[in-house]
C-alpha positions in Angstrom: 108.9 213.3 49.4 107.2 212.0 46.7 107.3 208.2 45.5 108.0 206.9 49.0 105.7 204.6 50.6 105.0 205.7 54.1 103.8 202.9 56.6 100.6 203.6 57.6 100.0 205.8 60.6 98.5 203.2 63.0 101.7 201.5 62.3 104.1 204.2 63.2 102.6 204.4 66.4 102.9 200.1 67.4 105.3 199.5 69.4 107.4 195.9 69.0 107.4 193.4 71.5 110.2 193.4 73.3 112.3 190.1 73.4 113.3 189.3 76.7 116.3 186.6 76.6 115.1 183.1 78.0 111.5 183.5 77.8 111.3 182.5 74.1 113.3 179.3 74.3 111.2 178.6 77.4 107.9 178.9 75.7 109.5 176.5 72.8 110.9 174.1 75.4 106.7 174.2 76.9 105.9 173.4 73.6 107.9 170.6 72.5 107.1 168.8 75.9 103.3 169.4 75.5 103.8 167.8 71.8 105.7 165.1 73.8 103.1 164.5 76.6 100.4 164.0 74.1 102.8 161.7 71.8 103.2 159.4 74.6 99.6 159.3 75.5 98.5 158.4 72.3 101.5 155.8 72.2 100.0 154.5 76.0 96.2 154.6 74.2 97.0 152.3 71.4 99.4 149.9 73.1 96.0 149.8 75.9 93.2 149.4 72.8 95.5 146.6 71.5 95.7 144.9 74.8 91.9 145.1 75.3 91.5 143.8 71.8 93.8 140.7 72.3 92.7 139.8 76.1 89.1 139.2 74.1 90.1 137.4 71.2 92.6 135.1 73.8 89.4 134.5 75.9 86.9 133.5 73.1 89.7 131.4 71.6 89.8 129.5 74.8 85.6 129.3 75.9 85.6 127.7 72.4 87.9 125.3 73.3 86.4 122.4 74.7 87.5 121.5 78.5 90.2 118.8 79.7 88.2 115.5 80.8 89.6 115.3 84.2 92.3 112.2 84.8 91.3 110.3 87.3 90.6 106.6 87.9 87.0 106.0 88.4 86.1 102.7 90.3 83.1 100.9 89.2 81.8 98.8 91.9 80.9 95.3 91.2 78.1 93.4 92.2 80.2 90.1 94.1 77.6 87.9 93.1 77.8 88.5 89.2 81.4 87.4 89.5 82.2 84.2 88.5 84.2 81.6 90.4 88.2 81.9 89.7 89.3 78.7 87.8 92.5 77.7 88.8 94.2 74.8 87.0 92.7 72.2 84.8 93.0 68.6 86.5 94.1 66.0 84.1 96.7 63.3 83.6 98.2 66.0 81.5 97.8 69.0 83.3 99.9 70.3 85.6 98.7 68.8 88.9 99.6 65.0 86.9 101.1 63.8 90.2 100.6 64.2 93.9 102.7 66.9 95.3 102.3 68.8 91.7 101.6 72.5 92.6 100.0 75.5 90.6 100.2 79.3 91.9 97.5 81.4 91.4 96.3 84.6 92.6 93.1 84.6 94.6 90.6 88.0 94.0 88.7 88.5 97.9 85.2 89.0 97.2 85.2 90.5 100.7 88.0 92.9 100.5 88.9 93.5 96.5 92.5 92.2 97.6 94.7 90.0 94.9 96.1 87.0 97.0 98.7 84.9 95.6 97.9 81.4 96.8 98.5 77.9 95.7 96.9 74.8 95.3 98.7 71.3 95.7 97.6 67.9 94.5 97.6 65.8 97.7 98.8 61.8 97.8 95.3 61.2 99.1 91.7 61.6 97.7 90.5 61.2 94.1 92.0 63.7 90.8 88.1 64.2 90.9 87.3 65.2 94.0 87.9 68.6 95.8 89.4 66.3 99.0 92.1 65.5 96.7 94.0 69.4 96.8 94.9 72.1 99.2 94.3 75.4 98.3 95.8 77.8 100.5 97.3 81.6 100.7 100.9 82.2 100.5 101.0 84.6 103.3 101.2 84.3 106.9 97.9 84.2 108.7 99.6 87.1 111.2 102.6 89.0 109.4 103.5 90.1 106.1 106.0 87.4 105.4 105.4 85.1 102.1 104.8 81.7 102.3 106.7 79.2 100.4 106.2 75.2 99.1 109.4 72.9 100.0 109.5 69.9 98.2 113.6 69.3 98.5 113.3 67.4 101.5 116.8 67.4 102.3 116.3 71.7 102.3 113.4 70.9 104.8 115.8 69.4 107.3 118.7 72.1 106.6 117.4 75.4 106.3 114.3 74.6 108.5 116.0 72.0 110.9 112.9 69.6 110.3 114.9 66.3 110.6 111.4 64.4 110.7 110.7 65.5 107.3 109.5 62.8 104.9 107.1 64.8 102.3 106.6 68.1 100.8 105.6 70.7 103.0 105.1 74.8 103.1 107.3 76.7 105.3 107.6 80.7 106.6 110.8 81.1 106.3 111.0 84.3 108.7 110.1 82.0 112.1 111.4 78.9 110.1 107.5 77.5 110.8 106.9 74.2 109.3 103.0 73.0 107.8 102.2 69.7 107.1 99.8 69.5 104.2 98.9 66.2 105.0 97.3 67.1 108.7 94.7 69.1 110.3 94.6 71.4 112.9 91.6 72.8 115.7 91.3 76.5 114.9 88.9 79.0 117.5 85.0 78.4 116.2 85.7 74.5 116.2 86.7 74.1 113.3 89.9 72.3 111.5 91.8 73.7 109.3 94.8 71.9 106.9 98.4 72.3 107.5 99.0 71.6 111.1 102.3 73.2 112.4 105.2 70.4 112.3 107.3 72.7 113.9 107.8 76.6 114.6 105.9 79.3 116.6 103.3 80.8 113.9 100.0 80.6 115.7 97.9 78.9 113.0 98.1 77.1 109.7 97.7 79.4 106.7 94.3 80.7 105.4 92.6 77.8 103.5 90.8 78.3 99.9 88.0 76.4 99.7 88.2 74.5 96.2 85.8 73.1 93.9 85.5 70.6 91.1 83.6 71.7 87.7 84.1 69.7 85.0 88.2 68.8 84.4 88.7 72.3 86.3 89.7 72.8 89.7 87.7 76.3 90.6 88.6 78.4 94.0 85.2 79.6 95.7 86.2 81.2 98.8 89.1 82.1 101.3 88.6 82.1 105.0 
């Protein structure tokens, strides 16, 4: 017939593809989850390039940083002899030590050992204000022990809490074996030598650790403990 478009004859003989139920939806489904794969790998590339890019900033922020100075305490040694003598009280009629049996505290740095030892020193009823014969310096802590020292001048506490009925002065007493020292007397210590502050009464072994003091000027200076 004329006016009709025939298909052309290698088309007549094609044959369709068949469509076989599930295979198309399966291809689809393969699709979408290779789309899928390669979303989440590009997702897992960036979020990786990012965390690259900031580890190096992080790291060159903190080389430019300068470093912590360590906390610490240094000790600087100290050359003893560069150290001067401790003054301890100034010596006048107006001072402190004014009277006999006056007393000033006072901590004693030991050269020796770099310990801080409280001590005292006591205007004695006998020598000269000017004279280093005239004071006893002394530590405030047991020779053997840890127990503190102290200075008595309430007589009437020296014969109650001590039980020193022969009491009569001012003396220093360890009040953990209730030992009694009389400033005013000496005592034979090993080496032959004496030492201030014989034991009055009590069972301490020796009389407390002497200061040696001198006199410079109106100021009464400790050089030295034993």
């Amino acid at each position: 017939m004329t006016g009709q478009l025939q298909p052309p004859a290698n088309d007549r003989f094609k044959a369709e593809m068949p469509q076989i139920p599930g295979v198309a939806g399966s291809a689809m489904r393969a699709e979408r989850s290779g789309q899928l794969v390669l979303w989440v790998a590009g997702g897992l590339g960036v979020v990786l390039v990012a965390m690259v890019i900031g580890g190096r900033l992080l790291s060159k922020s903190r080389r430019a940083e300068p470093p912590a100075a360590p906390v610490g305490q240094i000790d600087v040694p100290v050359d003893a002899g560069s150290v001067p003598d401790l003054p301890v009280p100034v010596a006048t009629e107006s001072g402190d030590l004014a009277k006999p049996w006056d007393s000033r505290q006072f901590t004693f740095r030991n050269q020796l050992t770099g310990e801080n030892v409280p001590a005292l020193l006591i205007r004695l009823p006998i020598g000269s204000v000017a004279q280093a014969g005239g004071y006893w310096g002394l530590a405030m802590k047991a020779a053997y022990g840890t127990c503190q020292l102290e200075y008595v001048q309430d007589i009437a506490r020296l014969r109650s809490d001590y039980g020193y009925r022969a009491a009569s002065h001012p003396m220093v007493g360890n009040p953990c074996s209730r030992t009694v020292y009389d400033p005013l007397k000496y005592a034979s210590i090993p080496g032959g030598v004496l030492a201030r502050g014989a034991i009055a009464q009590g069972s301490d072994l020796r009389p407390p650790l002497g200061i040696e003091v001198r006199i410079r000027g109106k100021e009464v200076v400790a050089a030295r403990m034993e």
